[in-house]
C-alpha positions as a Markdown table, in Angstrom:
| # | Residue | x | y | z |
|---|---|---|---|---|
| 1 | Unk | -6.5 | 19.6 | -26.9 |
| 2 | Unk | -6.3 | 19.4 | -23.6 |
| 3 | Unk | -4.0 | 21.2 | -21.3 |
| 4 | Unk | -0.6 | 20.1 | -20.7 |
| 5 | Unk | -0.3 | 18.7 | -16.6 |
| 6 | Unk | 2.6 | 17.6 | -15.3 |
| 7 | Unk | 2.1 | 13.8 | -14.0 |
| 8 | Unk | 3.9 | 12.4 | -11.2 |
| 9 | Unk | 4.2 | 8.6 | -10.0 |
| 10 | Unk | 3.0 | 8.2 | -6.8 |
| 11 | Unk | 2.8 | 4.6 | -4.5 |
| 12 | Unk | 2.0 | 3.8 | -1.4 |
| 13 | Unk | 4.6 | 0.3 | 0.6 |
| 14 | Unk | 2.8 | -1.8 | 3.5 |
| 15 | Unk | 4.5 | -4.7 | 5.0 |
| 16 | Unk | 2.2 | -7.6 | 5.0 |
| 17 | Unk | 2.2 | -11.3 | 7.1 |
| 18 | Unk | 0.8 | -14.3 | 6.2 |
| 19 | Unk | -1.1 | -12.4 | 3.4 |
| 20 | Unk | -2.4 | -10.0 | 6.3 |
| 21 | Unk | -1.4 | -6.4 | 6.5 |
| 22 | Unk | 0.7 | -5.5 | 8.9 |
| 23 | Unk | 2.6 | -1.8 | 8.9 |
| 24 | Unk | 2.2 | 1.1 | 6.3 |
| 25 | Unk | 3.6 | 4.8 | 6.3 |
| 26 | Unk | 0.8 | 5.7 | 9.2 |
| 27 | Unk | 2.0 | 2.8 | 11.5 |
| 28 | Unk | 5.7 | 3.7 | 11.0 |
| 29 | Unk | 5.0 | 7.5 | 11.8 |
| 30 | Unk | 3.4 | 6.3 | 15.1 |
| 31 | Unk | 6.5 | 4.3 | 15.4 |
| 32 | Unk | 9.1 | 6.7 | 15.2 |
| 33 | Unk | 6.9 | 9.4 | 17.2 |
| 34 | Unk | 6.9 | 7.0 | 20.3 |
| 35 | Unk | 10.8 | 6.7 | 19.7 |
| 36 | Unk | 11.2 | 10.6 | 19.2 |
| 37 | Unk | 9.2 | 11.1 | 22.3 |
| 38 | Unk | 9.8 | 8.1 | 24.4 |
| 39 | Unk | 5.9 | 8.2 | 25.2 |
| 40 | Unk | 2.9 | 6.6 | 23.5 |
| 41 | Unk | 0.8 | 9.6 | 25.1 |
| 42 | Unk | 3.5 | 12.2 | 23.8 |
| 43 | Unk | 3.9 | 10.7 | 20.1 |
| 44 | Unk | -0.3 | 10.4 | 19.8 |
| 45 | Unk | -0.4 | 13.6 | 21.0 |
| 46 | Unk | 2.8 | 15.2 | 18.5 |
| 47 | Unk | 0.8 | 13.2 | 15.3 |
| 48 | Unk | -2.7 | 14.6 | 16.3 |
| 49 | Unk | -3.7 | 11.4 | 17.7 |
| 50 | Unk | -5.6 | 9.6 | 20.7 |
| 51 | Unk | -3.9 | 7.8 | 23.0 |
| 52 | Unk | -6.7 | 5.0 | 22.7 |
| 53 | Unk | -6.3 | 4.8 | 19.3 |
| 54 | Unk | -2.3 | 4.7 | 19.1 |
| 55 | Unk | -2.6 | 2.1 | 21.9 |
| 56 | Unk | -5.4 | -0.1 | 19.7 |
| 57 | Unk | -2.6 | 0.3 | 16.7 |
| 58 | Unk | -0.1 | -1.2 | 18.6 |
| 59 | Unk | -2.4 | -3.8 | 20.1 |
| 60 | Unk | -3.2 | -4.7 | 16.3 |
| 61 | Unk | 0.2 | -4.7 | 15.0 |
| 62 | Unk | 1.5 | -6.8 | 17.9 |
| 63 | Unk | -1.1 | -9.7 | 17.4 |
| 64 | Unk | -0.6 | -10.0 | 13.9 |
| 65 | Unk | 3.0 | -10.0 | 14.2 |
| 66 | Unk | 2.5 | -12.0 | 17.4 |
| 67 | Unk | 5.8 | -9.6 | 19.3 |
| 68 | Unk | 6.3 | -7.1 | 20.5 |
| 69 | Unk | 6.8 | -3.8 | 18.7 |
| 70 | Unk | 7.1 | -1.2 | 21.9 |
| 71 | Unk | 8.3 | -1.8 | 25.4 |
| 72 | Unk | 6.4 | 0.5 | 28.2 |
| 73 | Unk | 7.5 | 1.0 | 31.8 |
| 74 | Unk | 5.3 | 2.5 | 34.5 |
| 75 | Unk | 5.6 | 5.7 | 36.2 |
| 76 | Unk | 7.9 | 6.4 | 39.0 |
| 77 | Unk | 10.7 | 8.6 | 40.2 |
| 78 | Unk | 11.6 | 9.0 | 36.5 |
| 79 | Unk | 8.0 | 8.6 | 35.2 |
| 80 | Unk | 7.1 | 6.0 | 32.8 |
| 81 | Unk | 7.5 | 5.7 | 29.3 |
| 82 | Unk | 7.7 | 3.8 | 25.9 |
| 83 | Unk | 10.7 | 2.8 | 23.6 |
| 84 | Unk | 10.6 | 0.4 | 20.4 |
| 85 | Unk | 12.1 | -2.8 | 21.2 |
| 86 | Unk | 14.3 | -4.6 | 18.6 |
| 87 | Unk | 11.3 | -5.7 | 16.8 |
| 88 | Unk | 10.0 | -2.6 | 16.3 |
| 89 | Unk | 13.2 | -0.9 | 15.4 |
| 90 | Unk | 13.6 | -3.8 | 12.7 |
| 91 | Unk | 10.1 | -3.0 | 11.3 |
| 92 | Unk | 10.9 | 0.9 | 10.8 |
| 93 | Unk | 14.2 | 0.1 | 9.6 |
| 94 | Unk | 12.5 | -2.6 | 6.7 |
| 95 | Unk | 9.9 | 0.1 | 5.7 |
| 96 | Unk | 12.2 | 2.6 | 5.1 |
| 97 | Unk | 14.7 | 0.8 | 3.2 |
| 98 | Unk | 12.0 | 0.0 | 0.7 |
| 99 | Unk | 10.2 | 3.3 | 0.8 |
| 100 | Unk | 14.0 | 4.6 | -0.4 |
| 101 | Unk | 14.2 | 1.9 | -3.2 |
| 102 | Unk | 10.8 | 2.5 | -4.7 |
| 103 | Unk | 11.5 | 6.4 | -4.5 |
| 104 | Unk | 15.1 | 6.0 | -6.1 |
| 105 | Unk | 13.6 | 3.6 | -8.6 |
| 106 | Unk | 10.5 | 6.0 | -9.3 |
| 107 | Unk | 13.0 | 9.1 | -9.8 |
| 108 | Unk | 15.0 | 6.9 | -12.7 |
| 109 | Unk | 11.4 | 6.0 | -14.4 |
């Protein structure tokens, strides 16, 4: 008999367009980093990430959604920065929503 293990459901949620995928947990971390941070070079850099390769994320997301997702201003007085615009806010906001549905509903299986 084999031993007795403890089994857990598990799932992964990506937001898709057209069919094409779009945003999973990865993209929304990146996300909510550049909000946390209000820097695409400080959120890659918080996550363990290049700069080129957040940058290429965003460049992907934004031309599948065909909007913008984050809003950049050059430096300055005040230096530049990075904040989600309402797009992007929206797209976190969807993703979590359903990652707490599928959790709830996984807890109640």
């Amino acid at each position: 008999m084999a031993k007795t293990r403890k089994v857990n459901p598990s799932f992964k949620i990506w937001l898709e367009v057209d069919g094409k995928p779009l945003i999973g947990k990865g993209g929304i971390e990146i996300l909510r980093a550049i909000d946390r941070e209000g820097s695409i070079a400080k959120a890659a850099k918080s996550l363990g990430m290049s700069y080129r390769y957040v940058w290429g994320y965003l460049s992907k997301i934004e031309k599948v959604f065909g909007e913008p997702v984050v809003k950049t201003r050059v430096g300055g007085v005040k230096g530049g920065g990075a904040e989600l615009t309402k797009t992007g806010r929206w797209l976190v906001n969807k993703y979590l929503k359903l990652e707490d549905i599928v959790e709830k509903t996984l807890k109640k299986a």
